[in-house]
C-alpha positions as CSV (number, residue, x, y, z in Angstrom):
1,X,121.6,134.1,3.5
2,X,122.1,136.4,0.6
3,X,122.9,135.2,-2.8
4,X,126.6,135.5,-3.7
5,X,125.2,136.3,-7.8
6,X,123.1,138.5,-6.0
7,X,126.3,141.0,-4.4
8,X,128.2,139.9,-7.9
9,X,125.9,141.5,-10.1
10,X,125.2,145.1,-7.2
11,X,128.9,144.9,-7.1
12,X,128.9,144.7,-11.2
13,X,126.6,147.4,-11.8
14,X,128.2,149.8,-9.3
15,X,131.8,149.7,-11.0
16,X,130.0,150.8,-14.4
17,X,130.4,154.6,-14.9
18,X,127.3,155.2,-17.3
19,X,124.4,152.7,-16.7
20,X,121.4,152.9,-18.6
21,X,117.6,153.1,-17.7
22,X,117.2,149.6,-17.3
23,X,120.3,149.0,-15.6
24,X,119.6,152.2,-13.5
25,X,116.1,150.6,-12.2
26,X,117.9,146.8,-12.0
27,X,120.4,148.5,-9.5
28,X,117.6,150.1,-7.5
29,X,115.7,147.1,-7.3
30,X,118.9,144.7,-6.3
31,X,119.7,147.3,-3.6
32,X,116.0,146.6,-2.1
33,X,116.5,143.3,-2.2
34,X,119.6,143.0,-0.5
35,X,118.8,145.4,2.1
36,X,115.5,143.3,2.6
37,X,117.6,140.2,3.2
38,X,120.4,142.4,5.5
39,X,117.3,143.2,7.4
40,X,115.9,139.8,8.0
41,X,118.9,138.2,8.7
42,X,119.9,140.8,11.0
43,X,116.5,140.5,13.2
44,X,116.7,136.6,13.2
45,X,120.2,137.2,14.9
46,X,118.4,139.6,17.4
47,X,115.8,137.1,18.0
48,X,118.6,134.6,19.1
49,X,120.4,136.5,21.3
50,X,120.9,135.3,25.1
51,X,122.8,138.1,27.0
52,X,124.1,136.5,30.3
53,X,125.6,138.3,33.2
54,X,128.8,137.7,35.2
55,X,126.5,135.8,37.6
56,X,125.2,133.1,35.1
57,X,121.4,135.3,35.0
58,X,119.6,135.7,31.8
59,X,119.3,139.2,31.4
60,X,118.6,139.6,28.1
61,X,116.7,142.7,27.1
62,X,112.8,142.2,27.6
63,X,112.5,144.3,24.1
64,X,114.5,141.3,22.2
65,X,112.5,138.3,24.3
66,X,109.4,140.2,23.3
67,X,110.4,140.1,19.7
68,X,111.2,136.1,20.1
69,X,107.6,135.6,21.5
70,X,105.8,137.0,19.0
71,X,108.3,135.1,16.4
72,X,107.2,131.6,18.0
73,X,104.3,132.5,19.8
């Protein structure tokens, strides 16, 4: 899950209109972060998907069970 401070101070740094060096390189670096966390918690969803058809099969994609396999596997 991603910080809250962590948004608060991306959010707090994009409504100031001149930042400096430091804050210019904080930005950039909290950015990375939260796009790093996005994409983490983003493929764990992935990994728990179960697509099931009208039928009651499991037809889940075989690229996203691959993905859980090497997760636990």
């Amino acid at each position: 899950m991603i910080d809250p401070k962590l948004i608060q101070r991306i959010n707090e740094l994009a409504r100031k209109e001149k930042l400096t060096d430091a804050e210019k390189k904080e930005q950039e670096a909290l950015r990375k972060q939260y796009l790093a966390l996005f994409r983490m918690g983003f493929k764990e969803q992935l990994e728990n998907i179960k697509v099931i058809d009208a039928e009651g099969h499991d037809v889940t994609p075989n690229k996203i069970k691959e993905m859980r396999n090497k997760t636990n596997g």
